[in-house]
C-alpha positions in Angstrom: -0.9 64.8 -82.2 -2.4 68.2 -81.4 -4.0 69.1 -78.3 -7.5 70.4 -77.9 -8.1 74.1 -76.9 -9.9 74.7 -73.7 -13.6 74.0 -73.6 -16.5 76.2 -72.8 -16.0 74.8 -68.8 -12.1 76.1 -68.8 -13.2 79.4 -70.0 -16.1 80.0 -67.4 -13.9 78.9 -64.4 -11.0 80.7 -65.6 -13.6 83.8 -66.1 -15.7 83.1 -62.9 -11.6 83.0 -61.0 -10.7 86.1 -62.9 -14.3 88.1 -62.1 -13.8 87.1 -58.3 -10.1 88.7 -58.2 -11.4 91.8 -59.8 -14.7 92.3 -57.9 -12.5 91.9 -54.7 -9.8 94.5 -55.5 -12.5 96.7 -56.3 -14.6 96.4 -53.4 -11.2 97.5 -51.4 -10.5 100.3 -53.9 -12.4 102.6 -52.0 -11.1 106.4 -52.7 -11.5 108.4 -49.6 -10.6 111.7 -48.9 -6.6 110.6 -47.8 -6.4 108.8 -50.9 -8.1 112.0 -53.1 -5.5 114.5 -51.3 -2.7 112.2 -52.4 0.0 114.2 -54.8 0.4 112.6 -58.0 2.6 112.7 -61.2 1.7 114.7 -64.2 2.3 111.7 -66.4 -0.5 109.1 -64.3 -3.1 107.9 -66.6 -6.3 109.6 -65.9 -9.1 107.9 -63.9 -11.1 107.0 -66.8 -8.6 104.6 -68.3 -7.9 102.0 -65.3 -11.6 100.3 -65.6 -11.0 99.9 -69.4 -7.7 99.0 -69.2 -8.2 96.2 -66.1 -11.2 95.0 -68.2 -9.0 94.2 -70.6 -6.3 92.6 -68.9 -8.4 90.5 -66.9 -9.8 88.9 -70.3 -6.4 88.5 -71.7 -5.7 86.8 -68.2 -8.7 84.3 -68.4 -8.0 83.4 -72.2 -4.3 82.7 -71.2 -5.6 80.6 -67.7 -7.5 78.8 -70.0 -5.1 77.5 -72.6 -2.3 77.0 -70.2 -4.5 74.7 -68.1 -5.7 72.5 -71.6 -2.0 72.3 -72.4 -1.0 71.1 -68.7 -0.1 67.4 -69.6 -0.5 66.4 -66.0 -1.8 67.2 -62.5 1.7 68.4 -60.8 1.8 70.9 -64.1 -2.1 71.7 -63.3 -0.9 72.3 -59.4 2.5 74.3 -59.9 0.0 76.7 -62.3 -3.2 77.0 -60.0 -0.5 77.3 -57.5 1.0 80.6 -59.3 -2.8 82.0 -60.1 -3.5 81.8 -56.9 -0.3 83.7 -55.1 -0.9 86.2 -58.0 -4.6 86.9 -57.3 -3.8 87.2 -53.6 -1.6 90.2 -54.4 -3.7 91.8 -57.1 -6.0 91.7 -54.6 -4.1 93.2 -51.3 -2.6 95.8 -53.2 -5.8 97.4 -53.4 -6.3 96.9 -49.9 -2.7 98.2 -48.6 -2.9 101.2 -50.8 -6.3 101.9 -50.6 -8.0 100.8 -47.4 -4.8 100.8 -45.0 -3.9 104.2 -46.7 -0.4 102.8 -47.1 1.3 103.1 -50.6 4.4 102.4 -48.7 3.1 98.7 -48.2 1.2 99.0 -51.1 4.4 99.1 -53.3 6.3 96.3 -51.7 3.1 94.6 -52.6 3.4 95.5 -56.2 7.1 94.2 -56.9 6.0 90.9 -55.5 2.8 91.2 -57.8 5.1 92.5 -61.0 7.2 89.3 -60.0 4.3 86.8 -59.7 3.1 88.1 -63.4 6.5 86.8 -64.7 6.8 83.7 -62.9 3.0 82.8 -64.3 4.9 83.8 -67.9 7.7 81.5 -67.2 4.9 78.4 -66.0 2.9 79.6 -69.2 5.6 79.6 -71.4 6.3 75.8 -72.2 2.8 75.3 -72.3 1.3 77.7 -74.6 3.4 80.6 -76.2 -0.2 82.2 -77.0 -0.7 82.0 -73.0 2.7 83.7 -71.9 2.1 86.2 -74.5 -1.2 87.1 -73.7 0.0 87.7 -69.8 2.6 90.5 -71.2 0.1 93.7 -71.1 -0.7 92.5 -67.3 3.5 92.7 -66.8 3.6 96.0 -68.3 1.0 97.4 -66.8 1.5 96.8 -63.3 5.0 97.9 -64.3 3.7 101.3 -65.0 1.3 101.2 -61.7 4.5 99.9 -59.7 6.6 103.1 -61.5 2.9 105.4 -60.1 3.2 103.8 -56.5 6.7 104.6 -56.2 6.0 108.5 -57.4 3.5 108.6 -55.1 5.2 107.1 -51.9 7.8 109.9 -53.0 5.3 112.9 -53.1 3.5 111.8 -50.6 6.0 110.0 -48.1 6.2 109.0 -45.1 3.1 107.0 -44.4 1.8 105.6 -41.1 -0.9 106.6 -38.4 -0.6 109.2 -35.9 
């Protein structure tokens, strides 16, 4: 017997959940003059591609949400995955504000290795629940791997952090 896919409902809260995490982290990206003077690598992606790109992964995000939740046999399954959204939206959403608002990439990459981390343990949930939904959470994996590899440059050009 073959599950259903998600219905229009799983889509809109997994959308609505994934909208909220986004508006939130950009709200706290504010770029102020500490963050402008910041040295960067040659190789960062230019400015222009992280809207695109985050669009992107945040649709690839909902889509997976969504068919990992319709192929959750039971509520503990349901929990243990709204359970490993949640931690991860909590630290998409501070590393903006540790990097950004506290002006502390420092923090800001600590942050990001639990966030890379968080991205593979919602793989690993995914995983024997919908291959299409692990797979679909790989770009997010890589490219916080590539923002954690930018933080790091960064704390390194840039180091040491703190107020005066």
């Amino acid at each position: 017997m073959t599950r259903a896919g998600p219905d229009g409902a799983t889509y809109l809260v997994a959308g609505a959940a994934a909208l909220a995490v986004a508006l939130a982290g950009g709200l706290l990206t504010a770029v102020g003059p500490r963050s402008r003077a910041l040295r960067r690598p040659a190789w960062r992606p230019p400015d222009w591609a992280f809207g695109p790109v985050w669009a992107v992964i945040f649709a690839m995000i909902t889509v997976s949400a969504a068919l990992a939740w319709s192929a959750a046999a039971d509520v503990s399954t349901r929990a243990i995955l709204l359970a490993a959204y949640a931690v991860n939206a909590v630290l998409n959403i501070a590393w903006s504000g540790l990097f950004f608002r506290a002006e502390r990439p420092d923090w800001a990459l600590l942050d990001i290795a639990l966030l890379w981390l968080s991205i593979l343990t919602l793989i690993l949930v995914s995983l024997p629940l919908s291959l299409k939904a692990a797979l679909l959470l790989l770009p997010y994996l890589g490219w916080v791997g590539i923002a954690a590899c930018l933080n790091l440059a960064i704390v390194r050009l840039n180091g040491p952090f703190g107020r005066a």
